[in-house]
C-alpha positions in Angstrom: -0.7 -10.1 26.7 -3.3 -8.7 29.6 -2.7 -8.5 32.9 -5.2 -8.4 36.2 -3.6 -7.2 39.8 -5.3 -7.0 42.3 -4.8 -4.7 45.7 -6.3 -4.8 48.8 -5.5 -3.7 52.1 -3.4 -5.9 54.3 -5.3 -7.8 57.4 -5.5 -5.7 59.8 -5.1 -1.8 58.3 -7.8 -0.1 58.9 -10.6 0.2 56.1 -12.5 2.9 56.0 -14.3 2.3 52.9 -15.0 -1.1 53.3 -16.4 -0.5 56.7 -18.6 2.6 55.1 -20.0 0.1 52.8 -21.1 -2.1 55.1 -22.7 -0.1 57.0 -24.8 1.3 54.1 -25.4 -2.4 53.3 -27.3 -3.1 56.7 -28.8 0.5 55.8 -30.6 -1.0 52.8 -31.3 -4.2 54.9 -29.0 -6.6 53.9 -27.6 -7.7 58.0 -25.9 -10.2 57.5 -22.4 -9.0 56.2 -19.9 -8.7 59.3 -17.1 -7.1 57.5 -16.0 -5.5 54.4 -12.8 -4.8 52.4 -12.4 -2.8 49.6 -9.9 -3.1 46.6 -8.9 -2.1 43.0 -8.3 -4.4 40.2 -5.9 -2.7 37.5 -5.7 -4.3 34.0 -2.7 -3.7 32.0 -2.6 -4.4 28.4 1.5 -5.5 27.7 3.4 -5.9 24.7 5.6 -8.5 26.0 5.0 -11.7 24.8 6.8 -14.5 27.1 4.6 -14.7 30.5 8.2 -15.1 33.0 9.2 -11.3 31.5 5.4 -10.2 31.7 5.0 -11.4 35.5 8.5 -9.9 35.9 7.5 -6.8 34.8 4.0 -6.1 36.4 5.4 -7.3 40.3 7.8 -4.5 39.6 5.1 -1.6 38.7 3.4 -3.0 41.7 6.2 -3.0 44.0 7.1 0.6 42.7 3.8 2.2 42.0 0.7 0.2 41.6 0.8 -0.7 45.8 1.8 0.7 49.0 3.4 -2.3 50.1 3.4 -1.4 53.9 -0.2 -1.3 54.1 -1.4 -3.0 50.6 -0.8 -6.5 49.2 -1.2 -7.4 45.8 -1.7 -10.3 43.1 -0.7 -10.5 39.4 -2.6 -13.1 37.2 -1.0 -13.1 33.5 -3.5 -14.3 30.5 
């Protein structure tokens, strides 16, 4: 079983990558982006077979390793 989570920034923390990228954006001419956030996506590869234990299982890396809940939020998709 895979699994995709995805963390970003919560609204309002400071970016300072996102805000680096888009000002070399309007660098290389493209103006119209107002804002930019910037992520990771981490893809786990799982032995665990029954999604409920998988989902279980990756919120818990996340909420002990894979995010900085106080200034991240995440999502877990299972497939």
């Amino acid at each position: 079983m895979k699994a995709r989570v995805h963390v970003m920034l919560k609204t309002g923390v400071l970016d300072p990558q996102g805000e680096a990228v888009r000002h070399a954006l309007g660098q290389l001419g493209f103006d119209g982006v107002e804002g930019v956030r910037q992520g990771k996506v981490i893809e786990l590869d799982l032995t665990e077979t029954d999604r409920a234990k998988a989902e279980k299982s990756v919120t818990e890396m996340c909420e002990k390793l894979l995010a900085n809940t106080v200034i991240e939020s995440y999502s877990v998709e299972i497939a």
